[in-house]
N, C-alpha and C positions, 0 to 999 in steps of 0.2 A: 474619542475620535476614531472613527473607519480609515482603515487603510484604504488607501486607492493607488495600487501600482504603477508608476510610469511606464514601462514594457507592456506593449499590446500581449494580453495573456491569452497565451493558449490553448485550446481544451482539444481533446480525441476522444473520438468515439471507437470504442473498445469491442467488436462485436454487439450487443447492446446496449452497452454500458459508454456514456458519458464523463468524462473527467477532466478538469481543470478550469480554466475562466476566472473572469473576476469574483471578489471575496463577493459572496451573498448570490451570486448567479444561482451557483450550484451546489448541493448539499454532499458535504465530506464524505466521499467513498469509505468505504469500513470492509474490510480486510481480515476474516478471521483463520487462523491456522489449523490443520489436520492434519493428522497421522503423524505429528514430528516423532521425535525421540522421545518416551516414555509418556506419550498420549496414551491415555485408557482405553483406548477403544483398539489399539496396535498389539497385534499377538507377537509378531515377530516382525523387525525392523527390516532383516534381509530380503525376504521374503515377500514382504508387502502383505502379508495376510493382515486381518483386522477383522472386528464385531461388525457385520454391514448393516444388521439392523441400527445399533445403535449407531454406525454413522449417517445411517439416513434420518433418524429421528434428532440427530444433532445439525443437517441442514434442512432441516425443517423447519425448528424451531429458528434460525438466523432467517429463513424468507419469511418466516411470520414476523417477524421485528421488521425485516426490510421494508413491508408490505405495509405496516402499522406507522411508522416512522416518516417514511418515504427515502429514506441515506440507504443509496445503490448499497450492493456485496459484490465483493469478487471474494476469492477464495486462495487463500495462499497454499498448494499443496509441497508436503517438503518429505523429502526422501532421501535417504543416503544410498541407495544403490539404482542400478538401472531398472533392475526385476521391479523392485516397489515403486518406482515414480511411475512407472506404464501401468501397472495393475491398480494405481491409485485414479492417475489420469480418467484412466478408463470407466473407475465409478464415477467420480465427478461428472464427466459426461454426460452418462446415462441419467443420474437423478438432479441436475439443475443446469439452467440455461444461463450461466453468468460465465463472464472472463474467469480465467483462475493465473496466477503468478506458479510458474515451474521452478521452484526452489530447493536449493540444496546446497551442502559447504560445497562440495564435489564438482569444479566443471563439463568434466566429462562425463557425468550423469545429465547434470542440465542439458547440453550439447545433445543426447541422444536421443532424452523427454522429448527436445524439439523437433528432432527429426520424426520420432514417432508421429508429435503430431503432423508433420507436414506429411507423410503418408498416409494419416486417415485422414486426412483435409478438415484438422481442428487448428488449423493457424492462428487463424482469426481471434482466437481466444485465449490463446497462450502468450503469458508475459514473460519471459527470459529474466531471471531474477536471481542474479544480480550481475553487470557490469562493473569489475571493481578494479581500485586502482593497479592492483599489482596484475590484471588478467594478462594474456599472453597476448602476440599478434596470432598465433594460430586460431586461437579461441575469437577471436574477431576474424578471421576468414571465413570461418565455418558459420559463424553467424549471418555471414554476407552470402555463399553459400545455400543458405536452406532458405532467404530470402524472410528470414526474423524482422516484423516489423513493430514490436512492442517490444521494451524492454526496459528493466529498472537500472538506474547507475547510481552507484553507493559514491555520496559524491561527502565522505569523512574518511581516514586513513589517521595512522600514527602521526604522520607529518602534517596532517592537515584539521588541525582542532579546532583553530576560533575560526567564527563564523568567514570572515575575510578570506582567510587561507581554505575552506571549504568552497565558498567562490572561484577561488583561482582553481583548485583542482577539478572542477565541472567544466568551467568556463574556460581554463587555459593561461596561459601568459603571453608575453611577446617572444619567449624562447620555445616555446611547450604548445603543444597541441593538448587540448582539453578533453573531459572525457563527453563531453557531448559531441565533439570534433570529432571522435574517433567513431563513436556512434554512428553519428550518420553518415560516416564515409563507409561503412559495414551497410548499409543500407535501411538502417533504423529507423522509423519516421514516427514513431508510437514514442514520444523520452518521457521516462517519470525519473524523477529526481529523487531518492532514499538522503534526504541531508545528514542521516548518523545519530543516533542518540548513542554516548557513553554510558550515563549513572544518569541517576535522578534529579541531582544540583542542575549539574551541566547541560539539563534539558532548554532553559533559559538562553542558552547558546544556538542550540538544536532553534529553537523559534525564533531566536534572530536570523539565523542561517537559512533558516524557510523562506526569510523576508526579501533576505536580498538577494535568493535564487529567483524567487518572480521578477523582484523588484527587475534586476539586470539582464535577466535571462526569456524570461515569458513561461516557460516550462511548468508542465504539475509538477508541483514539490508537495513530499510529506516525512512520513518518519512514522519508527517503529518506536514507539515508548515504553510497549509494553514488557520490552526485553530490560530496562529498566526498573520497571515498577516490579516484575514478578520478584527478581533478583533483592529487592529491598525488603520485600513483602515476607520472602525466606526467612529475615533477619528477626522482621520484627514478628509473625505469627498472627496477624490482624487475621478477623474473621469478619465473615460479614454481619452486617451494613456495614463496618468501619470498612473494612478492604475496599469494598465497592465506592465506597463514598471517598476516599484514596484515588482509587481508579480514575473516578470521572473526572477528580481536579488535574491529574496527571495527564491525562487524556486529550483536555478541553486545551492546555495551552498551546497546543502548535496551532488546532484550530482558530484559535484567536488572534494567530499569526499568518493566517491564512494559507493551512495546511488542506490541500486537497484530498490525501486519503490518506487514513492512521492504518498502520497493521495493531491490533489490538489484545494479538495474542489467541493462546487457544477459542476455538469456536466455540467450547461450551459458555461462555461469559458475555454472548450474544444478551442473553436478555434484559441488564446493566448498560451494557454498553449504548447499545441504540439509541435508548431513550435520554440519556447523559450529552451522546453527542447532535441527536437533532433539537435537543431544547438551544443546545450554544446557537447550532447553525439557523435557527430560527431566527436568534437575538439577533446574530449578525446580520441576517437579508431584511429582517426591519430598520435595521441601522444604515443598510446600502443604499438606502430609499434617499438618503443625505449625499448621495453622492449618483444619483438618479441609475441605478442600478437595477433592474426588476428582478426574481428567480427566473427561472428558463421555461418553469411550469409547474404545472398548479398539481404538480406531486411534491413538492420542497415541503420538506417540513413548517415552516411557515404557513402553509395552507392547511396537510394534511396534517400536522401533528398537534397544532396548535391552534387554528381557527376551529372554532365552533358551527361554522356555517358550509 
């Protein structure tokens, strides 16, 4: 059976880049990460230095998947200091034309990525990432402020686990302003929803949670799995195929719950991943046809990755 959400679903266009809608409209954005903390290609973390051949040869090969597949990229870049988020930013820029998420534990390094970009006039492309439970109100001025119109809200906290209770902390209560409330009273008009993956069981929760964010909300919803799977994968020592074939099941479930865009972990795992999750999004926009749904165009996987004609 196809889900079909009650809530008019919402999608934003992101600089180029398209996101959200009903399930099978549009093909799972895919989301890969660079430069975190002890990525190979990172000489020094403070610093921001890094191998830039090999990180141009690592977004390469993620537009050639992008381009084969047709499932948009954006680009997660994550930094712990100010020096390295600007001097990351700054390549991103120069070698691809997609959205990228400004990421970091750090708010005041977020906070300053986004200023940076709002003086080189990269607004447009930068997703604020993350708005999370415990953030401050300064941190929401300053957001309102630089005039930040994308932004992620980590909508899972310690207090807030089953899917229900992940509901009430986005959405709010009758005592409580919610975190989508506060959003867009900062001026936010861009919301993606991060529903929270724990561990790998608890993922099943994460994909209900997906459900009932659209379901009630309308909002792109998605989730990072891969912060899951990697952490499992430590345990067990899988190598590939088994890893990869791990992956895609881990992967495929939120899509199936009609996750709009996975973060999927490091960027070098681009050319697994792609192909994993437009075979799902395929399955699905031929199954939306039951609920008179078309794709948006005749880049969806469904045409491009799977038709023959």
């Amino acid at each position: 059976m196809m889900l079909r959400f009650e809530a008019k679903q919402k999608a934003f266009k992101i600089h180029n880049t398209w996101i959200g809608g009903e399930m099978g409209e549009r093909p799972t954005v895919l989301v890969g990460s660079i430069f975190q903390k002890k990525h190979f290609i990172v000489k020094d973390t403070s610093k921001g230095t890094f191998d830039a051949k090999k990180a141009r040869e690592l977004l390469q090969v993620e537009e050639e998947c992008s381009l084969m597949t047709g499932n948009p990229r954006m680009i997660d870049i994550v930094a712990e200091t100010i020096e390295a988020m600007t001097r990351y930013i700054s390549f991103i820029v120069e070698h691809c034309d997609v959205p990228f998420f400004v990421d970091s534990p750090l708010a005041r390094v977020r906070l300053a990525a986004m200023r940076f970009c709002a003086e080189n006039k990269i607004m447009d492309r930068a997703i604020y990432n993350t708005i999370e439970p415990h953030g401050t109100p300064e941190e929401l001025d300053q957001l309102k402020d630089l005039k930040v119109k994308s932004a992620v809200l980590m909508g899972c906290s310690s207090q807030h686990v089953k899917p229900k209770d992940r509901l009430t902390l986005i959405g709010g209560s009758s005592s409580e302003k919610g975190l989508i409330g506060l959003a867009l009273d900062s001026g936010v008009e861009n919301i993606l929803v991060d529903a929270g993956v724990l561990d790998l069981p608890s993922s099943s929760w994460t994909a209900q949670a997906i459900m009932d964010i659209k379901n009630e909300t309308g909002y792109p919803a998605g989730c990072a799995p891969s912060n899951a799977l990697y952490t499992w994968l430590r345990n067990k020592k899988l190598g590939s195929p088994e890893m990869e074939a791990c992956g895609g099941g881990v992967l495929s479930l939120p899509v199936f719950a009609g996750s709009d865009f996975i973060f999927y972990g490091p960027i070098q795992h681009a050319r697994w991943v792609f192909p994993a999750i437009a075979l799902v999004d395929a399955m699905l926009a031929y199954g939306a046809k039951l609920n008179r749904v078309k794709p948006a165009s005749r880049e969806h996987p469904l045409y491009k990755f799977i038709s023959k004609s």
